[in-house]
Each structure stands twice: as C-alpha cells, then as structure tokens.
N, C-alpha and C positions, 0 to 999 in steps of 0.2 A: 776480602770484600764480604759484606754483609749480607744474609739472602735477600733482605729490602733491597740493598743496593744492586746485588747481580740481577733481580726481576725491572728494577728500573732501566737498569742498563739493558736487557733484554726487550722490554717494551718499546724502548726508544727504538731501537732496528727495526722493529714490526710495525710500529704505526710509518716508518718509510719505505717499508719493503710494500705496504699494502696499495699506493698508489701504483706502484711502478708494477705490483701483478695488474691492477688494471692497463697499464698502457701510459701512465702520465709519464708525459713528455718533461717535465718540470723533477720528479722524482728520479727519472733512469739519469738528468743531470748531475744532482744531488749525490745519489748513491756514487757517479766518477769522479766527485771531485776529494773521494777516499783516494782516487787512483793516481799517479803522477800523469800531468801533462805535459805538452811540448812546452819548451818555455825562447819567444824571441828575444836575440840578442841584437841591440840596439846597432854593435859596431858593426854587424855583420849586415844587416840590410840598409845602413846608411851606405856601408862603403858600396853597394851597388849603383844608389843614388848618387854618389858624389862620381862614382863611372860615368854612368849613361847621360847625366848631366855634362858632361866636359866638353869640351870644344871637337876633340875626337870624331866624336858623332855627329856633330853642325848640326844638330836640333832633329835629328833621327827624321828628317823627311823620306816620308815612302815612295820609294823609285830611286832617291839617292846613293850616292857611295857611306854616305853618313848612317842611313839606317840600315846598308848587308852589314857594316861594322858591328850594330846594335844587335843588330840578327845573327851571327858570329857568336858575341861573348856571353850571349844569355845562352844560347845552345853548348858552349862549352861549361858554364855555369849547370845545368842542368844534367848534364853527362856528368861531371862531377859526383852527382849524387845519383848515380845510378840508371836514372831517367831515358828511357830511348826516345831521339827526336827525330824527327821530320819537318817539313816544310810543304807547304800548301802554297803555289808558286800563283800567284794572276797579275792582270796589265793596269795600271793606274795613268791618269795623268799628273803627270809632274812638270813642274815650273821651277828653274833654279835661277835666280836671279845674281850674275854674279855682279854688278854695280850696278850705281843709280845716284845720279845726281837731281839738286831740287835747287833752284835758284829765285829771288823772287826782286824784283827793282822795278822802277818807275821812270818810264822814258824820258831821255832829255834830263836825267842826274846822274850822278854817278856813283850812289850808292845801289846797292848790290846785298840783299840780304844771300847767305849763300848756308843752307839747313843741312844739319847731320844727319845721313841714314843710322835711324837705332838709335836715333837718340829725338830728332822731333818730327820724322817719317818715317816708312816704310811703304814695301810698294804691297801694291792686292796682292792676295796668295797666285793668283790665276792674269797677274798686269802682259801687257803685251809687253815687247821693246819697242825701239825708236827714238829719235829726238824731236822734240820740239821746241819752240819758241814764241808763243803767243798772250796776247791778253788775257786776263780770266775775267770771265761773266758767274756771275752767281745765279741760281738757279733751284737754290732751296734745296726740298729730298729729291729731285730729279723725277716729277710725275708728268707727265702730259696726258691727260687724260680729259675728258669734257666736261665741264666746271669747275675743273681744279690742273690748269695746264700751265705750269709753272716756265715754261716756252715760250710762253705768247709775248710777247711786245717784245722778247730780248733777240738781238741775234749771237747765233753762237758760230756758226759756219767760220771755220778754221781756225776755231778759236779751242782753250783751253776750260771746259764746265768744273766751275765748284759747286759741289754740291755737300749732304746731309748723308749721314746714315740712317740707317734703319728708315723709322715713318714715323708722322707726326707725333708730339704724345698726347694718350688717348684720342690714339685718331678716329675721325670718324669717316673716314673712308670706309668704300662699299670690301666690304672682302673679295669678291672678284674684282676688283682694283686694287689692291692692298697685296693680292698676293703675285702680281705682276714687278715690282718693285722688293722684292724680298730681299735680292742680292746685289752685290755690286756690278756682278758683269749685267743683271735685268737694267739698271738704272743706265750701265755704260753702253749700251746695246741702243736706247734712247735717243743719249748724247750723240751716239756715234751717225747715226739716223739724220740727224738735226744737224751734222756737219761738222760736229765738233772734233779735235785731235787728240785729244787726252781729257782725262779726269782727274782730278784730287777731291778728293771724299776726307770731310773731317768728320772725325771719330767720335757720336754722342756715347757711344758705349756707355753706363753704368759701373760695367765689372773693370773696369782700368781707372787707373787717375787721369786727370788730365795734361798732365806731362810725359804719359807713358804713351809710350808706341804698341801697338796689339797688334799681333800676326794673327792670321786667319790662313787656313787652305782653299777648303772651298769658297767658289765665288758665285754658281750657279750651274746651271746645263750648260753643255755645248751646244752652238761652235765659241771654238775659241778665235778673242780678237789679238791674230796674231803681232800687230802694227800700232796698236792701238792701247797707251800707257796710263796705267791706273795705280796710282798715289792712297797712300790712307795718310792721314795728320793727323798730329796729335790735337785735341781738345785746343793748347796752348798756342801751338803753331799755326791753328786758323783763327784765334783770334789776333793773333801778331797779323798775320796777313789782310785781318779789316780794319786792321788801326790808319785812320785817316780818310776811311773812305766814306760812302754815302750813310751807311749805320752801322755800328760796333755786330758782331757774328751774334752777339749774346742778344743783342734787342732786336734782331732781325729774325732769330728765332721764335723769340717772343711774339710778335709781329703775326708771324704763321698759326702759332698757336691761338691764339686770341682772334686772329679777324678771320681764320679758318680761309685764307684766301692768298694767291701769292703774293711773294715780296721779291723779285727777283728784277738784278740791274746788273753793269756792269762794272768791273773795277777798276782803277787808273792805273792799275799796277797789272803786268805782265810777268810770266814765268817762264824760267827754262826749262826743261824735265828732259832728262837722259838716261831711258832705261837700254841695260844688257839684260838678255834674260834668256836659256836653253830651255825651252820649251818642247815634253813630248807626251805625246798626248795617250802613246800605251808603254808606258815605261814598264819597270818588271818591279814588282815586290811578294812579301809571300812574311805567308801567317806561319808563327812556328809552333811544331805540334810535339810537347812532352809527354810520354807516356809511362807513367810506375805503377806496374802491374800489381794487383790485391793479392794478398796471401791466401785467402780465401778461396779454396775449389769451387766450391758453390757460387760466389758472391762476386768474383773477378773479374766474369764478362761484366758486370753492369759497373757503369762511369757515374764519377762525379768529375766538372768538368771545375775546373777553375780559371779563372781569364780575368787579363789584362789589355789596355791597349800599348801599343810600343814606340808607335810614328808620334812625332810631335808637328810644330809647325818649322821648321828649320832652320837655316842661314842664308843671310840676306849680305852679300858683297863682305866684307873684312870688318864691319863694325856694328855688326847687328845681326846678334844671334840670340836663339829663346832655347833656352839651354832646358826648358821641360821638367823641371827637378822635380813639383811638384806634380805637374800634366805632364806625362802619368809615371815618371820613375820611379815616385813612389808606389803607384799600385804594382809594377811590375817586382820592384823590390820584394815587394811581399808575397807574390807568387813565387820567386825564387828562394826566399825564404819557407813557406810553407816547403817546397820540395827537400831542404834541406834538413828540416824536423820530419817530418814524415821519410823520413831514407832510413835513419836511426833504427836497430832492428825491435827495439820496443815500444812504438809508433808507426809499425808498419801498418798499410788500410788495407783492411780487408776485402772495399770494393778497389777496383781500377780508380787514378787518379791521371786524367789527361789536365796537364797546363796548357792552355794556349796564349801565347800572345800575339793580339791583335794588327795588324797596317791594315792602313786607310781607315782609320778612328775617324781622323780629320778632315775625311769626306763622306760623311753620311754612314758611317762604320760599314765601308765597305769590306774589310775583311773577314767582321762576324758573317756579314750575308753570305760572302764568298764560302765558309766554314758551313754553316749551314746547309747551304744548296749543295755541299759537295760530300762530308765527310759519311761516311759508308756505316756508319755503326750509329749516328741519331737515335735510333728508337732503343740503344742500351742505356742510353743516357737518362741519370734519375735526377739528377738537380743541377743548377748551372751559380758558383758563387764569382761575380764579378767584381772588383775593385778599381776603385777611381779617384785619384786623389786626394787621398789621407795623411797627408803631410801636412796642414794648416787646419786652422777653424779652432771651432769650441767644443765639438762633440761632433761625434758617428751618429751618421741619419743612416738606418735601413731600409732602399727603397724596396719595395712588394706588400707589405702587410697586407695590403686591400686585396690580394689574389692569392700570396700562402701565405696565411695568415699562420699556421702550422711551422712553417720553415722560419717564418720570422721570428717566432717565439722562441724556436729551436737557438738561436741566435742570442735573442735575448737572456737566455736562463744561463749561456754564457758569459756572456756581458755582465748578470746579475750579480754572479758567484764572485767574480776577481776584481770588475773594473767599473763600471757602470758609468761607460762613456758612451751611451746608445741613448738619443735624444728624440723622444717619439712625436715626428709632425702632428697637429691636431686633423689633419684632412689623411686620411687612409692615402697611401701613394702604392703605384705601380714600378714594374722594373723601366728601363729605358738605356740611352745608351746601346753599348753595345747588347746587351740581357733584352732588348725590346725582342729581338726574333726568335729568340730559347722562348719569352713568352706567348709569343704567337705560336708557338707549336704545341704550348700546352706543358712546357719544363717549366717543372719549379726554379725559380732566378728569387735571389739577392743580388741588391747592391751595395757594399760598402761605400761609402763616400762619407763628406765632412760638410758638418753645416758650419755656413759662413767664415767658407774656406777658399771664395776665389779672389783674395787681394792679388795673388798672382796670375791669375788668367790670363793666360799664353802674350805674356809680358816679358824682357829681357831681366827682369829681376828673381824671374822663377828660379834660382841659385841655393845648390842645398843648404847655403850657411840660414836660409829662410824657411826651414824645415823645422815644425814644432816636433820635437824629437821623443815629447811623452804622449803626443796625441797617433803619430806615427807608430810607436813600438806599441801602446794602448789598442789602436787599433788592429792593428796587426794581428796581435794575440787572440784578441775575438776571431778573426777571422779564419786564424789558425784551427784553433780550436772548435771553432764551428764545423771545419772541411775534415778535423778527426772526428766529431760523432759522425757525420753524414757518410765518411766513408766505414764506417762498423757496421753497415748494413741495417739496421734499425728503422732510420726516416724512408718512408713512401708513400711519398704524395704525389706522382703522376700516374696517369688514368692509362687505363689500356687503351682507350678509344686515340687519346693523345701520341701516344706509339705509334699509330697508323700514318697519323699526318705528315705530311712534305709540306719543306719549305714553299714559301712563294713570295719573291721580291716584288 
C-alpha cells in the first residue's frame, strides 16, 4: 500500500472515531457493525409460532389450562438457554365458553336458519350462559339516554335486543354519554335493565372482514351477568338476519347516522341462543419472569427488560378457536429468540436481561400492571423493549420517538445499517400497550409492532401459514440487535428522579 493510500485509509477511521469520542449515538453504531452480530434464524422463531399457535393451547386464554401449557413450554424454552425463570402468580376473570348454539326462524314456518360458532358467531369474551327463546327487537348502538333513547317506543321485556357495536360514526354524542356505552357488558347492562334476555351485538369492527368472527376478552367492569347471554355476529350474519324485515342492517345504519336520531323496531323473526359457559371471576394466571444475568461486574445489577404479551383471546366450544399466531406469538417468538442469541458466549450482555411475558394483555394489560406494582428491583431497570405483532404489515412502526426520542434513534441506526424496515409515522407517537406503565414511571420503552398489519386481528385466521416471514425475521433482527447495544451498557436515558417513582394503577 501506498503512503497516499495508508494516510487515506487512516483518515477514513478518524473522521469515524471523531463522533463516537463525542458521544454520537449513530457512530458507536457504525464503528459495531465491524463487529459480528446475532443473526435470526427464520426456522427457529416460526417454529415457536407454529407451537403456541396450535390447538394445544386453545388460544392461550389467561386463567385457562390452555395458557399454564403456554406458560410451561416458553419457560422450558428459556431454561434451555440458560435463563432463570419465575413466575408472578395473580387472579384474573376468566370465561370458558364450552358451547353455544345460535338459531334464527320465523314463527308459523318452518324454516330454521341454524349459525356456526367460529364461523358467523361467537359469544362476548365476558357472555353469561342460559337458554333462550325469544323475538329480537332492534335497538341500534343500545343508548338510552335523554334525546337520543333508542328504547323508547320499542318493547324489549323478555325479549332478545339486537344491537350495534361500538357508537355512531363520528358520533356526536356528549362524551360523558359516549363513555357509558363503550363495552358490551355497558350496552347489555341497559338491555338487561329494560327487560331484555340476551343480546346479539353485530360486529361494525373495521379491523375484521365482515364474514370473520372477532373474539374479544374484555367486555367492561364488573359485576358479571351471570344469566344473561351475549352474542357477537358477524358483519354478514346480521345482515342475513334483516333480510325481509322493516329495513336492510346496512340502511338502517345509515338511517342513524344521517338523521342523528333512533331507528329502532321490532323483527318478525325470533331466536334461539344456548350458551354453556364456566365462569370465574378470580381464576389464577401469572406473568413469566426470565432472567440472564450480565457478565458485567459493574453493569449486571442494572436491567434491560424485554416483553411480550402471552394470553390471547381463546377457544370458544369445538369449532372456534383464535389460534393468536400473529397476536402475539409472534412477539413472543421473538423474545424467545432474542434469549436464544444472546446465551451464545459471544453475545453475552453485559447489563442483566429480564424477558417477561405478559397474561391479561387482553384485559387492559393486566399483567404489566401486576409486574409493575410488584417486582422488587423497578428502579434497576434502564429501558423497557416491547413487541407486538410483527408477523404481518408492510413495515415496523417504533412507537416512543415523541418521549425517547434518543432510544428510538438508537433503534433506528439499527434498522438503517442492515434492513430498513422502520416506517417513521408523521405525528411523533408514545409507547402504549403493555410499555404504557414502564412510561409512566419515567423508563425508557419501545414498541415494536407492524404498520398495517391487523388483517388478522383476533380473528380465527390468525394461522402461522399467514405469517409474513421477511417482515417477521426483518423485524426481529432489529429488535435483536437493538436489546444487544442496550444491553453493553452505553444507552442512558432514565433520570434519577424517575428511579424514585412507584407504580400507580
């Protein structure tokens, strides 16, 4: 080599080494991607995917025998690679619905429409049991309130209410009325009031087609109506059910929306509804807690935390299960994966690396709160990476930038170097999800997740063969790789002041 050529070659290292003695976060990237990384193997996190998705599990419901299973095979997964686990035990309610029949005919014939569970019903996450046999009255979104009482003129007393999900669109309801009506058990609570014996709620959802059946857990507060049977329909299945009657579902919608006033009558067709359903209201599940302690003397008390959620929405009688592949087996996949790179002795992290995965995602992430409010070492904790369904879409959205804006970067100089599947929203975003209470304490949180990636939203199609497998492994590796700088001890971005803080739900 030339001395022109060895002073170029020497200058080139110095004008990179000159950021990185300032501190740039972009440079100390730069200078590791000299270094080998972990690198994800595609077969090895689908095959956890095509696990936790299986029937095995019945859709990982928290409280179930289908999610200790799920909680079982990720902790023997985890011990695998060295990981010591635990478990964070508390009470959830759980609803197992093992059948459910839906029938719909018109008095004085003898036809008989008679509907598939999981295929163009399901019952609410939170439905009572019971049988019934009654007329249905329609009754719109189910409000009764003072100028907008969608009650009024009908009767419903012993009868069966059809109603609307969610609320108008762009309603102009007052929000202290609007947030009365939020859930199905607020709406059935109403019904039940008014006299009514059950509900069928057809399904305006957005995020599902309208021949798909959508599971939900939560349905609101307690108390639960233990008697008292609550139906979701598909999009399809309620308009088959106003074929012939006073106005098609679709114009009577319209109807609401337009004259801002009710449209509610009765149907000439009657239902049967047969729910079974074991209902308990403090069942037992538990958040599971892996711990791969830092090599690092110095560096080892302090966590980085990584987290998934585990529970999905479950199995519903023998022909309608949501098998969760995408919500969330793939985030979990990935946390199990990152454990699995990170064991390897030349990828060890120098900080502490706790995995948790989450139950009760699917009520209000009650097991982050539960983690939160309980685990003993919070204020060692320097940054929180969570994942959520990276199995579908068109690109990785990082929610935080508006709050670490630092961490999100840190993220994206990963992204930049190999893959550049990080899609930046035009509106700065926050964490949420589970990561909303790590930001209320003042920990730095990411969220992985996937932009316009819920065609499967807690749908029975959620099926790993519907697993984008370059946005998946794409993913993944970012996040990989993100959770080895974080754990070199390098990033810090929470405050001392934030160390101080306790939870509060």
């Amino acid at each position: 080599m030339t001395k022109k050529g060895l002073w170029s070659k020497t200058a080139r290292l110095l004008m990179l080494a000159l950021p990185l003695l300032a501190g740039g976060t972009l440079a100390q990237a730069q200078i590791r991607d000299a270094m080998a990384m972990p690198v994800v193997e595609e077969d090895s996190i689908m095959k956890h995917i095509i696990e936790l998705s299986g029937e095995r599990y019945e859709g990982r419901l928290a409280g179930s025998l289908g999610y200790d299973e799920a909680v079982l095979y990720v902790e023997r997964v985890l011990q695998r690679y060295g990981v010591s686990c635990s478990e964070q035990r508390f009470n959830i309610e759980c609803n197992e619905v093992e059948n459910c029949k839906f029938n719909v005919y018109t008095p004085g014939t003898k036809d008989k429409r008679i509907f598939t569970l999981g295929n163009e019903f399901c019952c609410a996450g939170m439905t009572g049991r019971g049988y019934v046999d009654a007329q249905m009255v329609f009754c719109g979104y189910g409000i009764a309130e003072e100028g907008f009482d969608e009650y009024k003129g009908v009767d419903v007393q012993g009868k069966i209410v059809v109603l609307l999900t969610g609320l108008p669109e762009g309603s102009w309801l007052a929000q202290n009325v609007a947030q009365h009506y939020a859930t199905l058990r607020d709406k059935a609570r109403v019904a039940e009031k008014h006299g009514a014996l059950g509900v069928l709620a057809v399904n305006l959802s957005p995020s599902c087609l309208p021949d798909e059946v959508q599971g939900r857990v939560y349905c609101g507060e307690l108390p639960h109506l233990a008697t008292f049977p609550i139906l979701q329909l598909t999009l399809d299945c309620g308009r088959e059910i106003f074929q012939g009657e006073k106005l098609p579902l679709d114009s009577t919608v319209s109807v609401i929306g337009r004259t801002h006033a009710p449209s509610s009558f009765a149907l000439l067709k009657k239902a049967e509804v047969d729910v079974n359903a074991i209902y308990r209201q403090r069942a037992v599940t538990a958040n599971v807690l892996g711990l791969m302690e830092g090599s690092d003397r110095r560096l080892k008390d302090e966590l980085i935390v990584v987290g998934a959620s585990l529970d999905h929405v479950g199995m519903q009688g023998e022909t309608c299960l949501f098998p969760g592949a995408d919500v969330n087996a793939s985030g979990v996949a990935a946390v199990l994966e990152t454990a699995r790179l990170l064991a390897q002795p030349q990828f060890r992290p120098r900080r502490s690396i706790l995995f948790v995965l989450f139950s009760g995602s699917e009520q209000l992430y009650l097991g982050s709160r539960i983690f939160l409010a309980n685990y003993p070492r919070m204020r060692n904790v320097e940054a929180f990476i969570n994942v959520q369904n990276i199995g579908c879409g068109d690109s990785i959205v990082l929610l935080g930038d508006n709050r670490y804006p630092s961490l999100w970067e840190l993220a994206r100089v990963r992204d930049s170097a190999n893959h550049s599947l990080i899609h930046r929203s035009p509106e700065a975003t926050n964490p949420r999800g589970d990561a909303r209470g790590f930001d209320a304490m003042g920990i730095p949180s990411l969220v992985f997740t996937s932009l316009n990636g819920l065609q499967h939203n807690h749908v029975p199609s959620d099926i790993w063969e519907n697993i984008d497998r370059r946005m998946l492994t794409g993913a993944s590796q970012v996040m990989v790789e993100t959770v080895r700088e974080l754990s070199d001890g390098m990033y810090r971005g929470r405050t001392p002041k934030s160390k101080a803080l306790k939870f509060v739900d």
